[in-house]
C-alpha positions in Angstrom: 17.8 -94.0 -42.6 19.6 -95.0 -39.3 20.1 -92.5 -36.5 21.2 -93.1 -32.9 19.3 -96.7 -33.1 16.2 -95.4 -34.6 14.6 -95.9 -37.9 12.8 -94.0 -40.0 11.3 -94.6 -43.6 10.1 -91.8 -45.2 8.8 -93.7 -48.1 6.2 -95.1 -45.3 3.8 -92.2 -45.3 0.5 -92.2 -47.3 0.2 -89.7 -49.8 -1.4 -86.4 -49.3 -5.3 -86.3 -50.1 -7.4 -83.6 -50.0 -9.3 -83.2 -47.1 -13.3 -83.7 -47.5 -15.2 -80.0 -47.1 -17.8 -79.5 -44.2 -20.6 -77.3 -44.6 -20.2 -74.2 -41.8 -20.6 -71.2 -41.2 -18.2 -68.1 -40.3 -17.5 -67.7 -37.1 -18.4 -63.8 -36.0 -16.9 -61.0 -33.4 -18.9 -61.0 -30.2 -19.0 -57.5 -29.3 -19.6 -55.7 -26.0 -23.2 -55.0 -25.2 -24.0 -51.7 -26.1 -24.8 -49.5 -22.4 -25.9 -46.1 -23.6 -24.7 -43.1 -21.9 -26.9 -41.8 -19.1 -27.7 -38.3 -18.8 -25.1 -36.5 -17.2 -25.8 -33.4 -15.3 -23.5 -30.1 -15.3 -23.1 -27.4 -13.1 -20.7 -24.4 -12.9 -20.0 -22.7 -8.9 -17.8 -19.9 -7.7 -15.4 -21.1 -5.6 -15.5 -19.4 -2.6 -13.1 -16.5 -1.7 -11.9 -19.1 1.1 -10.7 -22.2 -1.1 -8.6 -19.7 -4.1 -5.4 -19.3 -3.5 -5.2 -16.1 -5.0 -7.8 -12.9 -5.7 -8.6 -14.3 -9.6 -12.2 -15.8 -10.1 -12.1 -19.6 -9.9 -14.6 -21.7 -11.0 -15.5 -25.4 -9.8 -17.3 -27.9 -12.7 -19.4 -30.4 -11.1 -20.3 -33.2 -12.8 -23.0 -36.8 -12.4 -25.2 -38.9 -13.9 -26.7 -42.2 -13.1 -25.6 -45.6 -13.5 -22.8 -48.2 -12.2 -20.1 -46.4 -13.8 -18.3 -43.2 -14.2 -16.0 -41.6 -16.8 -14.4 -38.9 -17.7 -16.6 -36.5 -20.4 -14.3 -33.7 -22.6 -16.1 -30.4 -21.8 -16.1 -27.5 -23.8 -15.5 -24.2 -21.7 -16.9 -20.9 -23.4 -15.9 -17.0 -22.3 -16.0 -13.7 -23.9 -16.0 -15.7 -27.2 -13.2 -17.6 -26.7 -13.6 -21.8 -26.7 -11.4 -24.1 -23.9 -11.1 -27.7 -23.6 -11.0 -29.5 -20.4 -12.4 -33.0 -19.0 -14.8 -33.4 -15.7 -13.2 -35.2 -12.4 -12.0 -38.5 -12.5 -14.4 -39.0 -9.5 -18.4 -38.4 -9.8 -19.6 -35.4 -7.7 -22.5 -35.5 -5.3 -24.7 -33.1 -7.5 -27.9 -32.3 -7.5 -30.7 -29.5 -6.8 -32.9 -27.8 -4.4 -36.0 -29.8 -4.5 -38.2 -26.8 -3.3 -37.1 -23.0 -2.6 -35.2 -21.8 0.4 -35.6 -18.7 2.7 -32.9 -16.8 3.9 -33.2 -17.6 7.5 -34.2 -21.3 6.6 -32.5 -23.9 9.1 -33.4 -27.3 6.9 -34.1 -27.9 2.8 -34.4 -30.8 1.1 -32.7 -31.9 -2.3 -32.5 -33.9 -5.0 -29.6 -35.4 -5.9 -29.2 -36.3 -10.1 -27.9 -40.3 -9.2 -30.7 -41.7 -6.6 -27.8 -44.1 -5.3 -25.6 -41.3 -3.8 -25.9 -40.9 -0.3 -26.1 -38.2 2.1 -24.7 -38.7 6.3 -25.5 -36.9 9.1 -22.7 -35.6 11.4 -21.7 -34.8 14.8 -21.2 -30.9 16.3 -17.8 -32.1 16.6 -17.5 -33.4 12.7 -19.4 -30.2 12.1 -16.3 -27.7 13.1 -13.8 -30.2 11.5 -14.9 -29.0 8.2 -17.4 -31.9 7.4 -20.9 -31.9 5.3 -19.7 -28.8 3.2 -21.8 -27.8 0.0 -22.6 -25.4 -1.9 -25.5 -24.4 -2.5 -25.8 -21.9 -5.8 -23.5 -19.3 -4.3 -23.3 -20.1 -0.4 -21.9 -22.7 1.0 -24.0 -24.3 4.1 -23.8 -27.3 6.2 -25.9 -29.6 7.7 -25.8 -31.4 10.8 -28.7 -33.8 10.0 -29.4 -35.9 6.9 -32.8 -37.6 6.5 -33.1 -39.7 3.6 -36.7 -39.3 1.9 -35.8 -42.1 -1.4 -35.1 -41.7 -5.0 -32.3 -39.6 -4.3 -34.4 -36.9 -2.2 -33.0 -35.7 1.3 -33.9 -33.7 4.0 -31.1 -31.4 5.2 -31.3 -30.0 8.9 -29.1 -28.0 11.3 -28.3 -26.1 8.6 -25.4 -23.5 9.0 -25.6 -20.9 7.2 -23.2 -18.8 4.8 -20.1 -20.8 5.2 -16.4 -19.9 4.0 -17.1 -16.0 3.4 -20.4 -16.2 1.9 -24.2 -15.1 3.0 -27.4 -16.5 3.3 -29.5 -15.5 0.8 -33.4 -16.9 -0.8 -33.0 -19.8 -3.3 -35.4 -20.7 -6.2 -36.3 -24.4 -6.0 -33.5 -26.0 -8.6 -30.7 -24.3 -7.6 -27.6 -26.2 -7.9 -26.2 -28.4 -5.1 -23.1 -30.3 -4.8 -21.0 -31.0 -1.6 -17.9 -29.9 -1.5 -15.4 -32.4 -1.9 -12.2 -31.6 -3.8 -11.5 -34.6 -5.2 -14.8 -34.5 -7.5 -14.5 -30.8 -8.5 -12.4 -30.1 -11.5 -11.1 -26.1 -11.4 -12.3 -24.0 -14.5 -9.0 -21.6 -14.9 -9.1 -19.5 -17.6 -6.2 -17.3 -19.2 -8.7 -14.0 -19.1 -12.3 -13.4 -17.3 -14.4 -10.8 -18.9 -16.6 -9.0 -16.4 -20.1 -9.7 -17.4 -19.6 -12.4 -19.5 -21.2 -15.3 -19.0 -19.2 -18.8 -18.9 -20.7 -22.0 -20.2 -19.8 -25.6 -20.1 -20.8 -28.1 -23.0 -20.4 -32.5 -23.6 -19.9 -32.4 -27.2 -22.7 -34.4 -28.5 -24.9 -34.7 -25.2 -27.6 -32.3 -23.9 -25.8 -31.6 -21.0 -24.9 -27.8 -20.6 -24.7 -25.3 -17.6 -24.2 -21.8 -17.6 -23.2 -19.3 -15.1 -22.3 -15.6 -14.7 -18.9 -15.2 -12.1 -18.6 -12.2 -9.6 -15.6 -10.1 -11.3 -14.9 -6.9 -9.6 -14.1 -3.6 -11.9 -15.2 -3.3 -16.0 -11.4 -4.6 -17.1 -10.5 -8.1 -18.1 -8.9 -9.8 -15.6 -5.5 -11.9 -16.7 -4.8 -14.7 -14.5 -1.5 -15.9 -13.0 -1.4 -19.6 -13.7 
């Protein structure tokens, strides 16, 4: 067969033979390696009167745990028998816990913080009236002035102030909760009714992590929210 100059002849070719077998094995799926979860550590505060934008409670869910990495966990919210379903911060918060009891009038404490690779800064006076090194502390929100890192996660906290934002100094047991304030790590717990006197607990489905905490709800009546 001619075509443009060029000649082809089918009847060249070789026949088809059957190909000789090799001895191999299946190739197989090289999956991920398998990084278990690290513990991740929960913990429920009242926001201050100062941060809500209206009289209803408002909770804050702080959540951390060790490691290179951060995700966000589904959390299950219980209340006055009811179950809710919500997911910690997109960001990790600076969480941790008293690493020895506090006094009233106490003007340093040191914590703990749950990932040993978060850090803690001291400030200026200045920085200090801007707002900076807010935390809460249980149910008072301090500052500090100085930061003095001890390791392992452990710092010293000194020129403390004192009942921040509306609240009072009061005596801490050593593990209270601790977290600095930082909005963008707090996830708001805003439920559609607050029973006085009823506790609120967060749960990870299928990890041991669990906090608990009883809010401050004026009056004996439920308390229907506006959102």
């Amino acid at each position: 067969m001619h075509h443009r100059g060029v000649c082809r002849d089918r009847g060249t070719y070789p026949p088809m033979r059957q190909l000789p077998t090799i001895a191999a094995e299946p190739g197989r799926i090289i999956g991920s390696p398998d990084n278990p979860l690290e513990p991740v550590m929960l913990a429920l505060f009242e926001a201050p009167t100062e941060l809500r934008q209206n009289p209803e409670p408002l909770l804050l869910l702080a959540a951390s745990s060790p490691g290179p990495s951060w995700r966000r966990y589904g959390v299950e919210i219980r209340h006055a028998e009811q179950s809710y379903a919500m997911r910690t911060s997109g960001r990790r918060s600076v969480l941790g816990r008293a690493a020895a009891g506090i006094e009233a009038t106490a003007d340093c404490c040191e914590v703990m913080l749950h990932d040993p690779e978060q850090w803690l800064t001291s400030c200026t006076d200045e920085d200090l009236r801007s707002g900076a090194n807010l935390a809460l502390l249980g149910r008072e929100v301090i500052q500090f002035g100085r930061c003095t890192p001890k390791g392992g996660g452990r710092f010293e906290l000194g020129r403390l102030a004192r009942g921040r934002l509306g609240t009072s100094g009061i005596e801490h047991p050593r593990s209270v909760p601790f977290v600095l304030l930082d909005r963008g790590s707090l996830e708001p717990v805003r439920l559609p009714v607050w029973v006085p006197g009823e506790t609120v607990e967060a749960t990870i489905p299928g990890t041991e992590a669990r906090t608990v905490l009883t809010p401050t709800i004026a009056g004996q009546d439920p308390v229907f929210t506006k959102y």
